[in-house]
PDB file with SEQRES, HELIX, SHEET and CRYST1 records, atoms N, CA, C and O in Angstrom:
SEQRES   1 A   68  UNK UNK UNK UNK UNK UNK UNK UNK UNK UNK UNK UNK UNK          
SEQRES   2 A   68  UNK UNK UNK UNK UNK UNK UNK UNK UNK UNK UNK UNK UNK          
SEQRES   3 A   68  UNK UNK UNK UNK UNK UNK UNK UNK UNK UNK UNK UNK UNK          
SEQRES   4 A   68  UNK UNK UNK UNK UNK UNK UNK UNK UNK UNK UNK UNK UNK          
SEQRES   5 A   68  UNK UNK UNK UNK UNK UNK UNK UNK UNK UNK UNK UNK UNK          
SEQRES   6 A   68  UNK UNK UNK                                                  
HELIX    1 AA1 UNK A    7  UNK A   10  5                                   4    
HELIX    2 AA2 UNK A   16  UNK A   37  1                                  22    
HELIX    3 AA3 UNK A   43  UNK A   45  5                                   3    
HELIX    4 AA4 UNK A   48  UNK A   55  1                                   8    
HELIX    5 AA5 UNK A   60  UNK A   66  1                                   7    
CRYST1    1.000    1.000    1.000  90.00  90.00  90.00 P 1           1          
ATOM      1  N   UNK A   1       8.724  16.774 -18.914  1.00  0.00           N  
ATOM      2  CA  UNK A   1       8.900  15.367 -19.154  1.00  0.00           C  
ATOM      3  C   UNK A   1      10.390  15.092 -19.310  1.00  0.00           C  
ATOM      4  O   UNK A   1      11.029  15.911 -19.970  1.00  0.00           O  
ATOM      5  N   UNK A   2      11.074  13.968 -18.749  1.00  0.00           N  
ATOM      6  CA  UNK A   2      12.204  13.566 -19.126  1.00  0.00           C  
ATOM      7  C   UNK A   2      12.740  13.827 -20.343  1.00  0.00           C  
ATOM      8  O   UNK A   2      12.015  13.779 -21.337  1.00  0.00           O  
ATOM      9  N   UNK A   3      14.100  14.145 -20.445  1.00  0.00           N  
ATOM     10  CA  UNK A   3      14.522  13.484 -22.080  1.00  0.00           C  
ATOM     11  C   UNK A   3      15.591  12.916 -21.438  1.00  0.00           C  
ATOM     12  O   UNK A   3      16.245  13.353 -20.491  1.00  0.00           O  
ATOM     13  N   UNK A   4      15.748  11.424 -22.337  1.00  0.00           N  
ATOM     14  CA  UNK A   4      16.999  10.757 -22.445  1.00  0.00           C  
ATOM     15  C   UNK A   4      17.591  10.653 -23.457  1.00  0.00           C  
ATOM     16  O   UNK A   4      17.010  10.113 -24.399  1.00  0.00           O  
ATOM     17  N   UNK A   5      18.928  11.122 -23.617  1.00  0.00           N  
ATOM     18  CA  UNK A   5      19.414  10.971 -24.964  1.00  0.00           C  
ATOM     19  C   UNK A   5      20.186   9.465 -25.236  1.00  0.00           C  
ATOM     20  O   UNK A   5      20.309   8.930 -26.338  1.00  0.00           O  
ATOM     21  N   UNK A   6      20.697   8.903 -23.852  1.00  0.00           N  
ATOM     22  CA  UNK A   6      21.338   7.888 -24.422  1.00  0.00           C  
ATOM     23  C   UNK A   6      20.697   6.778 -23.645  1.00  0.00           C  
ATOM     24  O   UNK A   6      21.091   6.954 -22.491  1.00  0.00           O  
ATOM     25  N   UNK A   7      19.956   5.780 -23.671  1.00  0.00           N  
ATOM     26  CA  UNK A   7      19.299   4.379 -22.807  1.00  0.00           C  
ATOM     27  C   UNK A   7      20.412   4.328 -22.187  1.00  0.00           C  
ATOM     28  O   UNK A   7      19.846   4.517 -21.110  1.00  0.00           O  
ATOM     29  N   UNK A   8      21.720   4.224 -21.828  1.00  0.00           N  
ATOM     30  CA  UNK A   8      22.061   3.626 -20.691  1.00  0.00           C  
ATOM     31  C   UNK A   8      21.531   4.706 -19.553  1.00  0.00           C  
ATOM     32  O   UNK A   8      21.594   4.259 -18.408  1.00  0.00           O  
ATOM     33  N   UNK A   9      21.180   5.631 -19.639  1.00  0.00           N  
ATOM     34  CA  UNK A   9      20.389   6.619 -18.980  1.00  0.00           C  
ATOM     35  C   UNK A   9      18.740   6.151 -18.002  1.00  0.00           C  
ATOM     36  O   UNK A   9      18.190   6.683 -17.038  1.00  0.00           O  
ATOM     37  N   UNK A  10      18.490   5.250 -18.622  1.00  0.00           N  
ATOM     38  CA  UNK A  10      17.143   4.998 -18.265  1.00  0.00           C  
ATOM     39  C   UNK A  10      17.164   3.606 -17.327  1.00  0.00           C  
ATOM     40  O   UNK A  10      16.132   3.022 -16.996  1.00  0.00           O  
ATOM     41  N   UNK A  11      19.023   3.011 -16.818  1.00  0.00           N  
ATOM     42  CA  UNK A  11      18.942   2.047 -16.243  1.00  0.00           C  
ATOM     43  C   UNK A  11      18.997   2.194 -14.796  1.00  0.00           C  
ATOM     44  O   UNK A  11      18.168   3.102 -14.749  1.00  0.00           O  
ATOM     45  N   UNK A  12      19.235   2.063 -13.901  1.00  0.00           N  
ATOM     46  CA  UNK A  12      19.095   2.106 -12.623  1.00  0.00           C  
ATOM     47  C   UNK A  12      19.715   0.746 -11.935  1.00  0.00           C  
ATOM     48  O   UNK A  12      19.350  -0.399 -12.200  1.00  0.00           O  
ATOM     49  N   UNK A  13      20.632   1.086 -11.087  1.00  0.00           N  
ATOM     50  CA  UNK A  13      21.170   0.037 -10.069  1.00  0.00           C  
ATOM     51  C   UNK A  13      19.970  -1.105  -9.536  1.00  0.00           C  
ATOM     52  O   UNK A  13      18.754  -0.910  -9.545  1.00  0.00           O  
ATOM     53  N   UNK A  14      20.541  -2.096  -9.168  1.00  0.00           N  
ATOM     54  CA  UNK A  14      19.108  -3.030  -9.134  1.00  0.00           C  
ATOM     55  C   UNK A  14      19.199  -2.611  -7.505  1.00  0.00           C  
ATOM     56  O   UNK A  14      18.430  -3.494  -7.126  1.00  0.00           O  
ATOM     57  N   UNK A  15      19.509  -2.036  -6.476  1.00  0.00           N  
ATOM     58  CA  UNK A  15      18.935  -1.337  -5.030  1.00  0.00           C  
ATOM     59  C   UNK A  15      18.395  -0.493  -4.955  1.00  0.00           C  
ATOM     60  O   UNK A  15      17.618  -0.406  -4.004  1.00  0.00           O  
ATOM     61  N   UNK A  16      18.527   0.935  -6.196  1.00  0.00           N  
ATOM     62  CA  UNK A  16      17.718   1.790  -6.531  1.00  0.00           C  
ATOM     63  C   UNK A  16      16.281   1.190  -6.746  1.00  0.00           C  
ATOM     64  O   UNK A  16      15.364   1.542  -6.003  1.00  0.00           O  
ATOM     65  N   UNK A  17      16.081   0.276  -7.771  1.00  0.00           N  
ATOM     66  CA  UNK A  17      15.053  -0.293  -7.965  1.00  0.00           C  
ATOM     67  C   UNK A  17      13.859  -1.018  -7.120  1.00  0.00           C  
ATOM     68  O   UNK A  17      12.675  -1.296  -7.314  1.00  0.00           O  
ATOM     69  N   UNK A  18      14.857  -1.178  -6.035  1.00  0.00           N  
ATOM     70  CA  UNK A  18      14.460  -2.252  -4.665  1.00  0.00           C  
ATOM     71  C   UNK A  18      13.681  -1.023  -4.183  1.00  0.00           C  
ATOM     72  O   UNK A  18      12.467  -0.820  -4.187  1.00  0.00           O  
ATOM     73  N   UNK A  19      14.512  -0.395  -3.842  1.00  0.00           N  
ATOM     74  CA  UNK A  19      14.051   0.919  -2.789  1.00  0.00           C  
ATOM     75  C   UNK A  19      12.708   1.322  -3.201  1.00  0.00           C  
ATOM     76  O   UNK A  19      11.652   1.249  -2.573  1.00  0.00           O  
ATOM     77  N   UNK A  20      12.928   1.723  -4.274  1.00  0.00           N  
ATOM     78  CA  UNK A  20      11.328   2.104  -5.235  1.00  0.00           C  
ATOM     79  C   UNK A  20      10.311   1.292  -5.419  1.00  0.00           C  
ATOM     80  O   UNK A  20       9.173   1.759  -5.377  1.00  0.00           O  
ATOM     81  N   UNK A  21      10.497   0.096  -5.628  1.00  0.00           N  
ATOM     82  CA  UNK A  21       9.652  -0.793  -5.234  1.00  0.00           C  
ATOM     83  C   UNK A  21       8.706  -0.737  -3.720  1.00  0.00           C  
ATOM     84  O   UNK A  21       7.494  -0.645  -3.525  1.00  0.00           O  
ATOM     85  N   UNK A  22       9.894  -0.840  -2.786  1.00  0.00           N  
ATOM     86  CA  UNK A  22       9.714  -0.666  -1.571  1.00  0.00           C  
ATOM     87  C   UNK A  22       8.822   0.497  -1.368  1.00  0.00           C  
ATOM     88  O   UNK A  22       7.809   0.350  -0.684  1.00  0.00           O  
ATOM     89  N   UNK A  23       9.132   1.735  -1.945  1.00  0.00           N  
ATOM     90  CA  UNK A  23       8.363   2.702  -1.717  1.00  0.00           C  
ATOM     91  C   UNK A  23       7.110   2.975  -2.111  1.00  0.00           C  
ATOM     92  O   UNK A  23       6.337   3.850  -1.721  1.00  0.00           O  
ATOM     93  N   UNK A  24       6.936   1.801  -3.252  1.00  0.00           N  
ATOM     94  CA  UNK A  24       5.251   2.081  -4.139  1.00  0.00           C  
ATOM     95  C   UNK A  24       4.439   1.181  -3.115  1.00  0.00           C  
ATOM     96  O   UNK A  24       3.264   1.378  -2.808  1.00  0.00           O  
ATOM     97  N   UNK A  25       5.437  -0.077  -2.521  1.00  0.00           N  
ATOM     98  CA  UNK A  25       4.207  -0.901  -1.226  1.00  0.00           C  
ATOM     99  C   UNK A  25       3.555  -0.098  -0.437  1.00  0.00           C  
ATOM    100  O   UNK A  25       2.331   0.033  -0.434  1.00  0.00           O  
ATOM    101  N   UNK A  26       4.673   0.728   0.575  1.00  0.00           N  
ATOM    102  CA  UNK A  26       4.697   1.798   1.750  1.00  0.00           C  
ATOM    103  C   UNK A  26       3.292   3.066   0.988  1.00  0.00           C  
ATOM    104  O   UNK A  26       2.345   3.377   1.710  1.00  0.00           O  
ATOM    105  N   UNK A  27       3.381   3.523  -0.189  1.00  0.00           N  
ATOM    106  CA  UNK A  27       2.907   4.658  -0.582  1.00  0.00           C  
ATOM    107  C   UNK A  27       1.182   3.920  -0.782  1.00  0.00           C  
ATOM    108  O   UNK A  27       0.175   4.613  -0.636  1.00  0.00           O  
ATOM    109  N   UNK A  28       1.150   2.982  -1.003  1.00  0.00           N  
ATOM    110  CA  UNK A  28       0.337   2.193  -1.693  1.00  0.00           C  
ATOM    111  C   UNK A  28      -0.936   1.697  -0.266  1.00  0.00           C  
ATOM    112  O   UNK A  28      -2.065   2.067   0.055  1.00  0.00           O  
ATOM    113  N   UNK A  29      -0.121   0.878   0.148  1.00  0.00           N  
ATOM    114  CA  UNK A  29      -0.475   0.616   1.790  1.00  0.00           C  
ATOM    115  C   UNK A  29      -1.188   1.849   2.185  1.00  0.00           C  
ATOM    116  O   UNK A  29      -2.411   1.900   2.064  1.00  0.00           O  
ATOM    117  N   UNK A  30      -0.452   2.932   2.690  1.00  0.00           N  
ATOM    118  CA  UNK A  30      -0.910   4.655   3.442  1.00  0.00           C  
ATOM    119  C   UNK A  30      -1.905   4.643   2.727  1.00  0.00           C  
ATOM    120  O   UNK A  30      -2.905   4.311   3.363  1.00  0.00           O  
ATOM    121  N   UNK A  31      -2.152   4.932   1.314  1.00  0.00           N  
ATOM    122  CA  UNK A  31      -3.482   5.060   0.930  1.00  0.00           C  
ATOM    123  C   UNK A  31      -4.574   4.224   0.768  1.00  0.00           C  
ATOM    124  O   UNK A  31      -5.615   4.528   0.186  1.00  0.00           O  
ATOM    125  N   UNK A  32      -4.347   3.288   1.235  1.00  0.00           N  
ATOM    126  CA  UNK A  32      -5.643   2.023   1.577  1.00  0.00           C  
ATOM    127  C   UNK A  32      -5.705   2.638   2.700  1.00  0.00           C  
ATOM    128  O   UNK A  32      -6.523   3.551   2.803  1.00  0.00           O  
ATOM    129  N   UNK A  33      -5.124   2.401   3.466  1.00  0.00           N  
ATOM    130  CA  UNK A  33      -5.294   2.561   4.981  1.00  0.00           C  
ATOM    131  C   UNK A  33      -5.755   3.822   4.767  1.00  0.00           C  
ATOM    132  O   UNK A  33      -6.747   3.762   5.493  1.00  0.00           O  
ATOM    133  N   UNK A  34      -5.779   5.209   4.193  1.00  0.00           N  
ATOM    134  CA  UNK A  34      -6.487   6.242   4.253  1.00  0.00           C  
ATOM    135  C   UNK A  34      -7.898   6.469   3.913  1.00  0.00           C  
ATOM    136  O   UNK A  34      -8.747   7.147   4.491  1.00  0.00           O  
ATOM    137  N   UNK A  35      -7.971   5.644   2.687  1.00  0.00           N  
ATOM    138  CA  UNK A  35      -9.797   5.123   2.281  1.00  0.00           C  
ATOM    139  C   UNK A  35     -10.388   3.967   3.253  1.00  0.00           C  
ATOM    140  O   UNK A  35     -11.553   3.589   3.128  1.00  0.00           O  
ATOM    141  N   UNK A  36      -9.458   3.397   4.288  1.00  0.00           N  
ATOM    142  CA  UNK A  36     -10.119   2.235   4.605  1.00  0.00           C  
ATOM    143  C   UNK A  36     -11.154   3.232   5.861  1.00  0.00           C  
ATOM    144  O   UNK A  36     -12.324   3.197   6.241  1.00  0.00           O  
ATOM    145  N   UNK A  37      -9.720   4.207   6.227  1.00  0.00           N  
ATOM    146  CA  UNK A  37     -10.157   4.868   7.640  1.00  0.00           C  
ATOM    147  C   UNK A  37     -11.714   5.522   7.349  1.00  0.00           C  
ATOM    148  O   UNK A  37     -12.778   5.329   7.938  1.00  0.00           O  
ATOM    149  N   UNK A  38     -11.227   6.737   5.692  1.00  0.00           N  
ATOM    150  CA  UNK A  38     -12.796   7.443   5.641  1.00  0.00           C  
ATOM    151  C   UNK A  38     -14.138   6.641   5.529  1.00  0.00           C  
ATOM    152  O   UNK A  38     -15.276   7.098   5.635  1.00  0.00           O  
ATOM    153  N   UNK A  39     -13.727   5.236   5.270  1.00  0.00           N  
ATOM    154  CA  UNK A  39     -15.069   4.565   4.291  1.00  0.00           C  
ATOM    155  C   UNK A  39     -15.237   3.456   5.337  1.00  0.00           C  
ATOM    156  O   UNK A  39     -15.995   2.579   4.923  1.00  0.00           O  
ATOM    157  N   UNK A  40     -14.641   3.178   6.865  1.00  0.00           N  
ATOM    158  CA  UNK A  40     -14.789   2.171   7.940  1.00  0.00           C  
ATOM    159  C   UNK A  40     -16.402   2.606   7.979  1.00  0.00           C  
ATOM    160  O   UNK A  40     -17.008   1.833   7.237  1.00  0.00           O  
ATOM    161  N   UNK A  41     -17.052   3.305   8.419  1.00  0.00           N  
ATOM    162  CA  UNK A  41     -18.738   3.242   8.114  1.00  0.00           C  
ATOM    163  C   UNK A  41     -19.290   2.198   7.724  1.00  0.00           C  
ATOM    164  O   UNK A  41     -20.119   1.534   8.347  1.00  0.00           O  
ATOM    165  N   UNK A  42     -18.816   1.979   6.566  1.00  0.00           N  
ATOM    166  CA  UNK A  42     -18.991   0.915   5.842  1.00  0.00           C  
ATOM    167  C   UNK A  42     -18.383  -0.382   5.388  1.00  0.00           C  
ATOM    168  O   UNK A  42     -18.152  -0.891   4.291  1.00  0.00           O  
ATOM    169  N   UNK A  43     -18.216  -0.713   6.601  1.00  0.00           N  
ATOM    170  CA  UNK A  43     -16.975  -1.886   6.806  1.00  0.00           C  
ATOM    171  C   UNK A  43     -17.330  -3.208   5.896  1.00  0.00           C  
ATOM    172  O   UNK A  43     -16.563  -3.784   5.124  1.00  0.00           O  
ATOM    173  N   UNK A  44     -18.940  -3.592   6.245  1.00  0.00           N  
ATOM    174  CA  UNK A  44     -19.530  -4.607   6.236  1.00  0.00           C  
ATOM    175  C   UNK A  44     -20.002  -4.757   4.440  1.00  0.00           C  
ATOM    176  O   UNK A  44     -20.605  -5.715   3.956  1.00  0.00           O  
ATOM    177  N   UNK A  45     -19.616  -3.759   3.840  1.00  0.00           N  
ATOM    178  CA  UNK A  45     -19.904  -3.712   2.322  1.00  0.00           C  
ATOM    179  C   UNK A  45     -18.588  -3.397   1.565  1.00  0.00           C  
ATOM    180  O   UNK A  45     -18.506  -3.238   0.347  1.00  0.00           O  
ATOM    181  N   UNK A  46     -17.389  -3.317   2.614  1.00  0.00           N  
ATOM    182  CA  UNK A  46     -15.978  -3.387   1.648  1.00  0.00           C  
ATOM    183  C   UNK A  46     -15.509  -4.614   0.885  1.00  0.00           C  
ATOM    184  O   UNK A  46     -15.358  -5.600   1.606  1.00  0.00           O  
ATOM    185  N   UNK A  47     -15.294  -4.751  -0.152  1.00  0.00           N  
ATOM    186  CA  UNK A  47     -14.328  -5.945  -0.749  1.00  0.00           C  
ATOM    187  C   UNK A  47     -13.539  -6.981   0.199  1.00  0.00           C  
ATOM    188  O   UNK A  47     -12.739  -6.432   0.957  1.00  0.00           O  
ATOM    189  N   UNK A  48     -13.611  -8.167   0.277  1.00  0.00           N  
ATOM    190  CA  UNK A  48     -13.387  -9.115   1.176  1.00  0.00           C  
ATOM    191  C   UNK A  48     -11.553  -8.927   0.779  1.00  0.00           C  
ATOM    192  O   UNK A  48     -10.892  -9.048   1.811  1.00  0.00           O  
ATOM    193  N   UNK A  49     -10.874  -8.724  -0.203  1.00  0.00           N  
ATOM    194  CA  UNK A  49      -9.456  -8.147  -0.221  1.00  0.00           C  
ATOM    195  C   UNK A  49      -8.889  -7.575   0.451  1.00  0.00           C  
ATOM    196  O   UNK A  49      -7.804  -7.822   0.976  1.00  0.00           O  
ATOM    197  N   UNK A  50      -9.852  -6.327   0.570  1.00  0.00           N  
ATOM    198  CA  UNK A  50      -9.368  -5.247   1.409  1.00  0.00           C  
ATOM    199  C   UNK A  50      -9.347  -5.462   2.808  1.00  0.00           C  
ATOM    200  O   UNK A  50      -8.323  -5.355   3.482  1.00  0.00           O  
ATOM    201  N   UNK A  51     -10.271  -5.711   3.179  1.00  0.00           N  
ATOM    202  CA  UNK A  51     -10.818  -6.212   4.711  1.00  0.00           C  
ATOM    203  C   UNK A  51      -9.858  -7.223   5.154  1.00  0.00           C  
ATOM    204  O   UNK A  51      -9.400  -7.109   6.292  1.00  0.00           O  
ATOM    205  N   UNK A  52      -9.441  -8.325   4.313  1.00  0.00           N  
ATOM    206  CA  UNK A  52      -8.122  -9.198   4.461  1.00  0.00           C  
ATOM    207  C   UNK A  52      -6.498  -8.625   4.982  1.00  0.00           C  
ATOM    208  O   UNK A  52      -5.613  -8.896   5.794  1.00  0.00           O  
ATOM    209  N   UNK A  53      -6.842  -7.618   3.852  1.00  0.00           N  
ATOM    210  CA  UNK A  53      -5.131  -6.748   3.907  1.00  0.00           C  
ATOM    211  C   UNK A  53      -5.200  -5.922   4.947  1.00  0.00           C  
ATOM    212  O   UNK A  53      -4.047  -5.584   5.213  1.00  0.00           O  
ATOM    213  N   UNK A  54      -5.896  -5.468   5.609  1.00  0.00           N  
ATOM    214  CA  UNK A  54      -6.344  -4.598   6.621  1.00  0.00           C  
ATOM    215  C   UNK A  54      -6.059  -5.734   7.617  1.00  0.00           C  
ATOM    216  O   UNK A  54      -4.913  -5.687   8.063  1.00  0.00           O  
ATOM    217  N   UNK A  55      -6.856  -6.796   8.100  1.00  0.00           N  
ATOM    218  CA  UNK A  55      -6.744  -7.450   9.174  1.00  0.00           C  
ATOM    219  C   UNK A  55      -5.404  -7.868   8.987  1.00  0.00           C  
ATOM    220  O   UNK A  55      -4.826  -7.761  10.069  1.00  0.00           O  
ATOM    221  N   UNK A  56      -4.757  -8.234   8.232  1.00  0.00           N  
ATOM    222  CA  UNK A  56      -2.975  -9.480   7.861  1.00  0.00           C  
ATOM    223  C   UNK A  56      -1.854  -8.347   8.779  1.00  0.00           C  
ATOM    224  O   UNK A  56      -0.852  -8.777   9.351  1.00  0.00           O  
ATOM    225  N   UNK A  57      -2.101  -7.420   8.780  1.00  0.00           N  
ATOM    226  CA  UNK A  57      -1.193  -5.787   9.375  1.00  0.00           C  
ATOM    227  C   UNK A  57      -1.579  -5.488  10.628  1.00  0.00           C  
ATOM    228  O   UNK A  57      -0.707  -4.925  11.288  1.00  0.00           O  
ATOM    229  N   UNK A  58      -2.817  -5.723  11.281  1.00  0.00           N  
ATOM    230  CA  UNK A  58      -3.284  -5.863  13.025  1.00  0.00           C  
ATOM    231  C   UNK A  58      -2.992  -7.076  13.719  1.00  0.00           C  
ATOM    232  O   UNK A  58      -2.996  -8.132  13.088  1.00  0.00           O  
ATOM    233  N   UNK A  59      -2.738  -7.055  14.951  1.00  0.00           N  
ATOM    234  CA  UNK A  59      -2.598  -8.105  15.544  1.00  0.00           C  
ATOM    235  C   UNK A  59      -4.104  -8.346  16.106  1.00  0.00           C  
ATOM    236  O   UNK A  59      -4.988  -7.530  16.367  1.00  0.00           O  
ATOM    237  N   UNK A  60      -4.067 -10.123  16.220  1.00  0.00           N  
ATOM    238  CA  UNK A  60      -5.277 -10.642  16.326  1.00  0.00           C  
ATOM    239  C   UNK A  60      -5.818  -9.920  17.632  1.00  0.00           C  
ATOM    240  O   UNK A  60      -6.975  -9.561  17.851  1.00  0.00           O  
ATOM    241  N   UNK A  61      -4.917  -9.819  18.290  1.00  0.00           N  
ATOM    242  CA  UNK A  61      -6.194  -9.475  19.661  1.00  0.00           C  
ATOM    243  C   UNK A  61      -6.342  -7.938  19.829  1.00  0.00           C  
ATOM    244  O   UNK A  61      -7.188  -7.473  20.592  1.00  0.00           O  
ATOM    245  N   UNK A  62      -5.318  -6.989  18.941  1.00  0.00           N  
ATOM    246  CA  UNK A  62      -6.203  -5.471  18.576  1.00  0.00           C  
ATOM    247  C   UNK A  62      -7.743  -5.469  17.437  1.00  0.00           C  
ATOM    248  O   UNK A  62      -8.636  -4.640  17.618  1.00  0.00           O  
ATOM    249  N   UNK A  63      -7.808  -6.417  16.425  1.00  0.00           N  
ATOM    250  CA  UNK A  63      -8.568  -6.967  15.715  1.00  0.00           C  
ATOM    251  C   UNK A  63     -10.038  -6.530  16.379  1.00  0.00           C  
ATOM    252  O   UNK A  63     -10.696  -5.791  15.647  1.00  0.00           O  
ATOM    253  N   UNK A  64     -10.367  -6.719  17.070  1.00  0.00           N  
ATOM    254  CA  UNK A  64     -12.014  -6.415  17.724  1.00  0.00           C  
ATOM    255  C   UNK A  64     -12.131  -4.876  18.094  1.00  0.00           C  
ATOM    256  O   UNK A  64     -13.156  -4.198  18.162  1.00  0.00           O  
ATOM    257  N   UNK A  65     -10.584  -4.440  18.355  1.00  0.00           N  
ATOM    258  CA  UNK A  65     -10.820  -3.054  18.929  1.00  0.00           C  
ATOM    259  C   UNK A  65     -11.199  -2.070  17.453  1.00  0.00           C  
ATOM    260  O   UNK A  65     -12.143  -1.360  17.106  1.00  0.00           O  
ATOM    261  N   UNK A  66      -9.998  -2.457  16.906  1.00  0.00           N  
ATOM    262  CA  UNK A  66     -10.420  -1.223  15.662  1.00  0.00           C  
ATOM    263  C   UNK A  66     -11.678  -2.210  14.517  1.00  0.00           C  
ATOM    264  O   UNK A  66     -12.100  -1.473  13.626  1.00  0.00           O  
ATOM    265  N   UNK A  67     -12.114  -3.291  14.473  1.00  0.00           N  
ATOM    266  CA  UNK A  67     -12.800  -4.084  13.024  1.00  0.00           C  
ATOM    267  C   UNK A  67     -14.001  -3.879  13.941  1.00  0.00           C  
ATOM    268  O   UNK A  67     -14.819  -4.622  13.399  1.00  0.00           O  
ATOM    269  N   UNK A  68     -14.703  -3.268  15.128  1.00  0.00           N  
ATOM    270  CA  UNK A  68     -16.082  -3.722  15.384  1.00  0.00           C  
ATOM    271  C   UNK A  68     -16.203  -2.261  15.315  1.00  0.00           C  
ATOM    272  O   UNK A  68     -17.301  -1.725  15.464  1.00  0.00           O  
TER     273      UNK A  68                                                      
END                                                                             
């Protein structure tokens, strides 16, 4: 586990912060998209969220190829 001895230790540049941010979307995203892939079987009983965020990232006219 970390130790910090002094808090200015625990601050971070606000682009560092960006980046990481950036990286929890990207990391975050891959693993939807990894449960969406194993659990597509069952398309028609996923959370209307998910199925949203999934289609908002395809283009409409690939849309029929991979959602049917």
């Amino acid at each position: 586990m970390p130790n910090f001895t002094k808090l200015e230790a625990l601050i971070y540049s606000e682009k560092r912060c960006a980046e990481a941010l950036q990286m929890q979307r990207e990391v975050s995203e891959y693993i939807s998209d990894m449960f969406l892939a194993y659990f597509g079987d069952k398309w028609a009983s996923l959370p209307g969220k998910i199925v949203s965020a999934a289609k908002s990232r395809v283009p409409a006219d690939k849309q029929p190829i991979l959602f049917s």
